[in-house]
C-alpha positions, 0 to 999 in steps of 0.5 A: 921068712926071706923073700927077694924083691925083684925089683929096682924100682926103691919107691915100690921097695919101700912101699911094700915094706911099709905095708909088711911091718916086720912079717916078712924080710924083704931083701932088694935085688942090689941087698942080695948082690944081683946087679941086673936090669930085668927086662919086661918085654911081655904084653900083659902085666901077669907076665912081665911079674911072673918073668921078674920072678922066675929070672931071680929064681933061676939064677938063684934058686932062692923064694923071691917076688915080683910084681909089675903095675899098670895104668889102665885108661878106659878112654884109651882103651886100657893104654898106658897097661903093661907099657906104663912105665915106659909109655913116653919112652924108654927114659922112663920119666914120670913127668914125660908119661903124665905129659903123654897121657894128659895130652892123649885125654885132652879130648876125652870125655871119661877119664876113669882108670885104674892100677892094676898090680899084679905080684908074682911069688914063688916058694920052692919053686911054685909059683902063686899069682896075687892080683889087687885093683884100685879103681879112680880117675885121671885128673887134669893138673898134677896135685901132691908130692908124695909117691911116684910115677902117675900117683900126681894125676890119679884119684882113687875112688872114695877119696878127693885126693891123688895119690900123690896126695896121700902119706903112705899109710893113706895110700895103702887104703886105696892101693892097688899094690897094698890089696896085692901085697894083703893077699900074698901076706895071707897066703904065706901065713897060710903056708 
């Protein structure tokens, strides 16, 4: 099966492929010809999944997928959450965003957090969220250099190393997105 990525973002392209291993033909949105910016102006991260999705639909009429991915502090009260990757800004710079958070933990005492993916698929029309959580903590140094956006300063829970420690396949142990991508793989072998 072909599916649209709906996405610009080639670090989350090559990890969900990496994940797939040849059971679905993922095509990014610049493979398929569509040269946009999808725009995430919602207040949850559901949302902003389900709107990516539904503007490839609608101006394709072709299956496609979405997903949308946050940090969640519990020390922020869930912040960076559906403004992650824009949380210093909208240069949308990595190490800006892990400057603002480790400079708004500074006099926190709980770091704990978590990734929050959600996917968004539609077949024929129908749409069918799929949600994954990796559960960790933030730390105070960026350590590793594999991965993107906040994986240098995160933890997941079982592991003493960040993400951005991490070779893929390690990552896809722990990951929020992997967890998602396993639920919306078996639902299309349901099909």
């Amino acid at each position: 099966m072909q599916l649209i990525f709906a996405t610009n973002n080639q670090h989350k392209v090559d990890e969900i492929r990496s994940l797939l291993t040849g059971e679905l033909d993922i095509v990014t949105l610049k493979e398929a010809g569509i040269d946009i910016d999808i725009p995430e102006p919602y207040e949850t991260i559901e949302e902003n999944a389900s709107g990516k999705s539904k503007t490839i639909y609608n101006m394709k009429g072709v299956n496609c997928f979405s997903e949308d991915t946050g940090l969640e502090v519990d020390a922020l009260n869930g912040e960076p959450g559906v403004k992650s990757a824009r949380y210093a800004g909208e240069s949308r710079s990595f190490d800006a965003n892990i400057d603002k958070l480790l400079i708004n933990l500074a006099e926190k005492k709980d770091w704990s957090a978590r990734f929050r993916t959600v996917i968004s698929l539609i077949i024929d029309g129908q749409e069918t969220l799929f949600e994954g959580i990796s559960e960790g903590h933030i730390i105070p140094e960026r350590r590793g250099s594999q991965g993107f956006g906040y994986d240098p300063v995160f933890v997941p829970a079982g592991s003493n190393k960040t993400f951005a420690e991490m070779s893929m396949n390690e990552k896809a142990q722990y990951s929020h997105r992997a967890k998602a991508t396993e639920k919306l793989v078996a639902f299309l072998n349901n099909l």
